[in-house]
DSSP file (Angstrom, degrees, kcal/mol; ACC not computed):
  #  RESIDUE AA STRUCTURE BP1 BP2  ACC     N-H-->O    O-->H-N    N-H-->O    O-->H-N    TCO  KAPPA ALPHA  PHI   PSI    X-CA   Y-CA   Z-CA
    1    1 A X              0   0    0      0, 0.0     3,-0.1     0, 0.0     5,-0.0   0.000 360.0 360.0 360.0 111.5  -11.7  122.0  -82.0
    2    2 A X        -     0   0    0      1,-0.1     2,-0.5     2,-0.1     0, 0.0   0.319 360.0 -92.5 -29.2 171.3  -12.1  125.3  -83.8
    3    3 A X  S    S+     0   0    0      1,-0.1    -1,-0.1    26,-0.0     3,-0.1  -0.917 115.7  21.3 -75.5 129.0  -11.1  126.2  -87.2
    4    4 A X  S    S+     0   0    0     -2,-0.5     2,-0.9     1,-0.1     3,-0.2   0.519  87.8 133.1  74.7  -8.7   -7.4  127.8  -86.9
    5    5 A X        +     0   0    0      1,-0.2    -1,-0.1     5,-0.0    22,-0.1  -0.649  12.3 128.5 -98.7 100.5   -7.0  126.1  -83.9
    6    6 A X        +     0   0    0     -2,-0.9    -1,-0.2    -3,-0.1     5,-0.1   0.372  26.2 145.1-109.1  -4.5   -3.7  124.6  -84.3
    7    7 A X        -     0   0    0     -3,-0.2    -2,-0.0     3,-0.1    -3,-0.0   0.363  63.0-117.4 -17.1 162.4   -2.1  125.7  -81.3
    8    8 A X  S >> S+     0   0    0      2,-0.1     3,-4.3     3,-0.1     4,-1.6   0.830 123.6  58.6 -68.6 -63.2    0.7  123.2  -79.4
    9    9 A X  G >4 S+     0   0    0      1,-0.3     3,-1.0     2,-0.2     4,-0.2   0.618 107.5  41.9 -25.2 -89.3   -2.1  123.5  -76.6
   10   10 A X  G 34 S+     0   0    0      2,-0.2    -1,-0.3     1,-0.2    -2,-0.1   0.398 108.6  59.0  32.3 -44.5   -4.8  121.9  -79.2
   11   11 A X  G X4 S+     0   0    0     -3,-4.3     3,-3.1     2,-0.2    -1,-0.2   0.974 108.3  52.2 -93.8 -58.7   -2.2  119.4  -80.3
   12   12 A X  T << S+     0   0    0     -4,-1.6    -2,-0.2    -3,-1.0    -1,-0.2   0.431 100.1  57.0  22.1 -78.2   -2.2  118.4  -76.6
   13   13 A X  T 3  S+     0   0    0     -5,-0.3     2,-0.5    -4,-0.2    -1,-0.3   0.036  76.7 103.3 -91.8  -9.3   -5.4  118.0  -76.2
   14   14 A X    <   +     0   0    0     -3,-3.1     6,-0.1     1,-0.1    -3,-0.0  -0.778  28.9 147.9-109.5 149.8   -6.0  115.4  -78.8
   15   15 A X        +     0   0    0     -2,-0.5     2,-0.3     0, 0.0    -1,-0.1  -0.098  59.1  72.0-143.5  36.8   -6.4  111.5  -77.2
   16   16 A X  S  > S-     0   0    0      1,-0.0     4,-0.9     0, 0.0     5,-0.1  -0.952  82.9-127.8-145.0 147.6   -8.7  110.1  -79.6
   17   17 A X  H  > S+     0   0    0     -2,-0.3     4,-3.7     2,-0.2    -1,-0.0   0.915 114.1  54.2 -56.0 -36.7   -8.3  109.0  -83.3
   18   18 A X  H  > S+     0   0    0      1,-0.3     4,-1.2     2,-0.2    -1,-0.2   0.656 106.4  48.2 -81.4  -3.7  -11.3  111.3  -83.9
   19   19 A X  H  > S+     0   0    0      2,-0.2     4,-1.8     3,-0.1    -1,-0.3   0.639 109.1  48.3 -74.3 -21.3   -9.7  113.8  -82.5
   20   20 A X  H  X S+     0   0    0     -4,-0.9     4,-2.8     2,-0.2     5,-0.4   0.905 112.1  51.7 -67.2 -52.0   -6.5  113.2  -84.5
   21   21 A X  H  X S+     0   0    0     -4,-3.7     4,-1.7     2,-0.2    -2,-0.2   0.881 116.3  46.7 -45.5 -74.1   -9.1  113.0  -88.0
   22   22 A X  H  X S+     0   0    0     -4,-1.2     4,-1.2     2,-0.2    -1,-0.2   0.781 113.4  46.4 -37.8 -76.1  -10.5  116.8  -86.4
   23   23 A X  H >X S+     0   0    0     -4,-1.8     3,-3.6     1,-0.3     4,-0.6   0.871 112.4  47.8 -60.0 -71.1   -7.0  118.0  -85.9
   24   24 A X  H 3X S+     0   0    0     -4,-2.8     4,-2.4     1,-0.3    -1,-0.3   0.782 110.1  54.5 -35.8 -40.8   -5.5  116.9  -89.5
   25   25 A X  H 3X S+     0   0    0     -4,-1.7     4,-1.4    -5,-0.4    -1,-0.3   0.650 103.3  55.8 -77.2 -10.8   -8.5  118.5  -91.2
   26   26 A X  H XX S+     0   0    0     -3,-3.6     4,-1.7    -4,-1.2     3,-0.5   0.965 110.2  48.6 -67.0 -60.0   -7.7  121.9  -89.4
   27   27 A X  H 3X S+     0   0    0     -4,-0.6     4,-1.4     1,-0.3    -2,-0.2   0.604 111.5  44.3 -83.0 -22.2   -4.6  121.7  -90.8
   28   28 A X  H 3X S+     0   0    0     -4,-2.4     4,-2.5    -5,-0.2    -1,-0.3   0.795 112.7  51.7 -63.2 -38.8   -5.8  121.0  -94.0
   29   29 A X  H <X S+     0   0    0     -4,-1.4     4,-2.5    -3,-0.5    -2,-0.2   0.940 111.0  55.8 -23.0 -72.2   -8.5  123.7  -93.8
   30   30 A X  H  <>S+     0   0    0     -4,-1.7     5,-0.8     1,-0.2    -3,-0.2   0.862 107.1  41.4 -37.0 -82.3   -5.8  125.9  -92.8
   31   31 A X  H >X5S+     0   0    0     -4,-1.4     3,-0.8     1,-0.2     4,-0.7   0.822 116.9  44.8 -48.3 -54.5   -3.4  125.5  -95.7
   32   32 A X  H 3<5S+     0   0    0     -4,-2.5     2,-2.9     1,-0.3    -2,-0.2   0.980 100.2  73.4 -59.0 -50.4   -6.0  125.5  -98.8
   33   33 A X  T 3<5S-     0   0    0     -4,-2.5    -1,-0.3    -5,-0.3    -2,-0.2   0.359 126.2-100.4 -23.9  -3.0   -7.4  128.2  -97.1
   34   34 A X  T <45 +     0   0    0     -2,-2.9    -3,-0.2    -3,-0.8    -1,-0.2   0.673  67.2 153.5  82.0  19.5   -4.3  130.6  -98.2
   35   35 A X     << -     0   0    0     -5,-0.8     2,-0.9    -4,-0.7    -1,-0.2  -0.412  52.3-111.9 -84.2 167.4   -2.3  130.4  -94.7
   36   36 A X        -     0   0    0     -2,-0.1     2,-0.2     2,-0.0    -1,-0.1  -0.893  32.0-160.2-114.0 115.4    1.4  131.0  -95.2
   37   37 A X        -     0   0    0     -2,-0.9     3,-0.2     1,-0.1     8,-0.0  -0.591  23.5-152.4 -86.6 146.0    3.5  127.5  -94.4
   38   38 A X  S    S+     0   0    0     -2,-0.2     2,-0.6     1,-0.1     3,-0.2   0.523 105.9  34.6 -67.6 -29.8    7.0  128.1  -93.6
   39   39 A X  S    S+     0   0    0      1,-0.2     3,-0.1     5,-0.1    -1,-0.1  -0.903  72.6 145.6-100.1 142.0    6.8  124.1  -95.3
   40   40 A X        +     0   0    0     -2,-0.6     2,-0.5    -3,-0.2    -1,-0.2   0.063  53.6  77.7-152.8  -9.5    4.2  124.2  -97.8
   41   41 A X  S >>>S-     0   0    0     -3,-0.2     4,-4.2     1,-0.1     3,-0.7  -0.813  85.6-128.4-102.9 151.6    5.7  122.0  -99.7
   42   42 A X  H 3>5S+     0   0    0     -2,-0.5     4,-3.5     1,-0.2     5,-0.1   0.908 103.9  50.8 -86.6  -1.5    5.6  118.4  -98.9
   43   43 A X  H 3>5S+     0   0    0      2,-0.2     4,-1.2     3,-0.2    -1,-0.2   0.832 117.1  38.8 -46.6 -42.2    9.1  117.8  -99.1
   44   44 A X  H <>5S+     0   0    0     -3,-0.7     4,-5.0     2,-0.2     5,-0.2   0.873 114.9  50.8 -79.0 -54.4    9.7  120.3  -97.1
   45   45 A X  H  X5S+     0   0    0     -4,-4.2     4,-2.2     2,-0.2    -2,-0.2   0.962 115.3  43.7 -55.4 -38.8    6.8  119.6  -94.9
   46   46 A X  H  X<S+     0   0    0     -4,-3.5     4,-2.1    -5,-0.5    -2,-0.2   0.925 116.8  53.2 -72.8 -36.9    8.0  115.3  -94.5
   47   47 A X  H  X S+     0   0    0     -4,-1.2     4,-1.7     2,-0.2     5,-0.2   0.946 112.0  43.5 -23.9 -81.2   11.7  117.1  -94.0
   48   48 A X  H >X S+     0   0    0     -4,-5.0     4,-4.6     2,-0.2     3,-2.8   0.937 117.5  41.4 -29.0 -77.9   10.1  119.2  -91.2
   49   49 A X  H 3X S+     0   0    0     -4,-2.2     4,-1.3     1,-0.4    -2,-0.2   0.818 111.0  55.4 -62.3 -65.3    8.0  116.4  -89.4
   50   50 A X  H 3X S+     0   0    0     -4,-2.1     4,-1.9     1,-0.2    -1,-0.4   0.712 113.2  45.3 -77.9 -38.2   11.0  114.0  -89.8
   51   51 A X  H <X S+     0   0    0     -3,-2.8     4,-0.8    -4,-1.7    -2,-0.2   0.974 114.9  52.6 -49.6 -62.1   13.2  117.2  -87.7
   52   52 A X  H >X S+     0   0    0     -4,-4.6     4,-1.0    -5,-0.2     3,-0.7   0.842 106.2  43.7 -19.9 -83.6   10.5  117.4  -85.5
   53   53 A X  H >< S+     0   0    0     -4,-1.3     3,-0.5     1,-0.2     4,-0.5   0.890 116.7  50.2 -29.9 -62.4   10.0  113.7  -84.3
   54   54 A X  H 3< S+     0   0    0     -4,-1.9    -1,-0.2     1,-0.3    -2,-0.2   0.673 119.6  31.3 -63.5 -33.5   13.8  113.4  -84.0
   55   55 A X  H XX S+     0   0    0     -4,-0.8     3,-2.0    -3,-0.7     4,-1.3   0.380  93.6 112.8-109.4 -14.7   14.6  117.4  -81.3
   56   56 A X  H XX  +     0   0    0     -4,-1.0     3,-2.4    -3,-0.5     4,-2.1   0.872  62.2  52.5 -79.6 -41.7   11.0  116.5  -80.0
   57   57 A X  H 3> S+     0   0    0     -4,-0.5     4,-3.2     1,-0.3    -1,-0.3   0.898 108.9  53.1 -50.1 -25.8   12.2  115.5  -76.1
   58   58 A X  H <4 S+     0   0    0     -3,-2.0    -1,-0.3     2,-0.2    -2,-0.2   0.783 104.7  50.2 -78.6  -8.4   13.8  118.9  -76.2
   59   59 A X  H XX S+     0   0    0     -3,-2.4     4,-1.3    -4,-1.3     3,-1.3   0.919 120.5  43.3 -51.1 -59.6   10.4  120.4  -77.2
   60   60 A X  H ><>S+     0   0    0     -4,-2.1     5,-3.7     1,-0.3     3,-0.5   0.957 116.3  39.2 -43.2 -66.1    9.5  118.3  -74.2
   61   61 A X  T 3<5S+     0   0    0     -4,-3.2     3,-0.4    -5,-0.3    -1,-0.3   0.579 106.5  69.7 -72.6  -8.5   12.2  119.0  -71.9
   62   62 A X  T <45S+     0   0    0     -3,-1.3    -1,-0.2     1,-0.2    -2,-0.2   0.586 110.8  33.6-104.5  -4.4   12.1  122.9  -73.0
   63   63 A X  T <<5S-     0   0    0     -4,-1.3    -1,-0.2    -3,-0.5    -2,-0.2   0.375 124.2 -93.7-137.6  44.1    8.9  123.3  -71.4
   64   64 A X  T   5S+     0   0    0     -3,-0.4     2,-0.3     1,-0.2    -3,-0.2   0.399  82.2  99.7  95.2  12.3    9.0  121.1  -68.6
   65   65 A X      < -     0   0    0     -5,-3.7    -2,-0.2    -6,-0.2    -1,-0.2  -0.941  68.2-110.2-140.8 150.5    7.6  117.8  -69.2
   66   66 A X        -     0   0    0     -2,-0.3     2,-0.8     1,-0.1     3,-0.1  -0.274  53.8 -96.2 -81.6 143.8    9.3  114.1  -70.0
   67   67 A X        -     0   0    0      1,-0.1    -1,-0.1    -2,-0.1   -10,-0.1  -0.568  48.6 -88.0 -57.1 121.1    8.4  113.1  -73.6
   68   68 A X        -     0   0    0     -2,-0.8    -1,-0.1     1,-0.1   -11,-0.1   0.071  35.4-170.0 -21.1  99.3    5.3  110.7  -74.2
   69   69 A X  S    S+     0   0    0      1,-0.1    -1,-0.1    -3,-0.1    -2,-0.1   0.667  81.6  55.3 -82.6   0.1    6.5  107.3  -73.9
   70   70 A X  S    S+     0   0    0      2,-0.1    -1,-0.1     3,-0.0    -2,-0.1   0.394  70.7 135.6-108.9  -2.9    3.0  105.9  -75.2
   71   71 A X        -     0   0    0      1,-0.1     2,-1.1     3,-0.0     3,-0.2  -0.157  60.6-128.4 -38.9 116.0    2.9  107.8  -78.4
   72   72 A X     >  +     0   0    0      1,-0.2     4,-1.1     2,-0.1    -1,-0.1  -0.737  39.2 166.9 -71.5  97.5    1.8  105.4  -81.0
   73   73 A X  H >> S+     0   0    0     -2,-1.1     4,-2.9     1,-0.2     3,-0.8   0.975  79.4  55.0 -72.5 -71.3    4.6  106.0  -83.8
   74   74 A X  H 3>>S+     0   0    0      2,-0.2     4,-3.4     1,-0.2     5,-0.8   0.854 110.3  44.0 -15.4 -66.8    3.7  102.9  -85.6
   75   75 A X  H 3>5S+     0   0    0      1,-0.2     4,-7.1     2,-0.2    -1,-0.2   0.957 120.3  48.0 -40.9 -49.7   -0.3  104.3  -85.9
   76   76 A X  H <X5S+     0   0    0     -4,-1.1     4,-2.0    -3,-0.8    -1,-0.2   0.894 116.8  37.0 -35.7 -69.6    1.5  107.5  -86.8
   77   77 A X  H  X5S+     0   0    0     -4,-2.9     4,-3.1     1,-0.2    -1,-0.2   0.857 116.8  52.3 -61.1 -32.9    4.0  106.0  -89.4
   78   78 A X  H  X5S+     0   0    0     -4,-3.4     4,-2.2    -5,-0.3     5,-0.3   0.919 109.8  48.3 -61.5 -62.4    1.3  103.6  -90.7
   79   79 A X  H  X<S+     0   0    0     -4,-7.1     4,-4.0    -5,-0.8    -2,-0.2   0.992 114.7  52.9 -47.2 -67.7   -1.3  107.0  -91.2
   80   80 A X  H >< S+     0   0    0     -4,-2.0     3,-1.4     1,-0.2     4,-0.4   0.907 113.2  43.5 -39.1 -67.1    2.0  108.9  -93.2
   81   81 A X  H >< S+     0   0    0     -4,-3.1     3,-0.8     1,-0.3     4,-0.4   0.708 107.8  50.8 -99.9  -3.5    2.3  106.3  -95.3
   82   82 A X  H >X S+     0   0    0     -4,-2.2     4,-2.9     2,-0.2     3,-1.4   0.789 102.0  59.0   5.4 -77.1   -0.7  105.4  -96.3
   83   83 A X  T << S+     0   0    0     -4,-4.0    -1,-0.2    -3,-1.4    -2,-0.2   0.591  85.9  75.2 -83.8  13.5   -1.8  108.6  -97.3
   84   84 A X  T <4 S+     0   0    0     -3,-0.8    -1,-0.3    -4,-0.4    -2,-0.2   0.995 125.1   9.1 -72.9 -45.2    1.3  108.5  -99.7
   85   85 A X  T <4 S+     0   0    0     -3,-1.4     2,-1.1    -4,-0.4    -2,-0.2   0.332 100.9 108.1-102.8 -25.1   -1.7  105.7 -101.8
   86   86 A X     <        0   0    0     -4,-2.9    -4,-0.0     1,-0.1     0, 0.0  -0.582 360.0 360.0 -73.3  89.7   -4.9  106.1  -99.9
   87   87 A X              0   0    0     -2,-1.1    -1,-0.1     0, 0.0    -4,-0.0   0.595 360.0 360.0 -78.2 360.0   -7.6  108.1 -102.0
């Protein structure tokens, strides 16, 4: 995984934790780096993600495919909240 490469494709593509670690750290790159978030704040961003989670089978269903029924939320929720404390 590139630098800048945040793509949905990309997002995809990650099956590993260390591929999850890879992907966050693009997206951190990304942002100090000067990129224009519409959420850039993290209100806005936890706001976002929270949108997200909730429409994501019509993400699913709007380009053809059934939503991931093995998606670890837990790991997911567990990583979020965490990093509210973790230094």
């Amino acid at each position: 995984m590139g630098q800048n490469d945040i793509s949905p494709a990309t997002a995809e593509a990650v099956a590993t934790r260390e591929d999850l670690v890879r992907y966050v750290e693009t997206l951190h790159a990304e942002l100090i780096n000067g990129a224009v978030w519409e959420n850039d704040h993290l209100e806005r961003f936890l706001e976002a993600l929270a949108a997200w989670i909730r429409a994501s089978p019509g993400y699913y269903a709007n380009t053809g495919r059934p939503a991931p029924d093995d998606a670890s939320w837990s790991f997911f929720a567990n990583a979020l909240g965490a990093a509210r404390i973790y230094e």
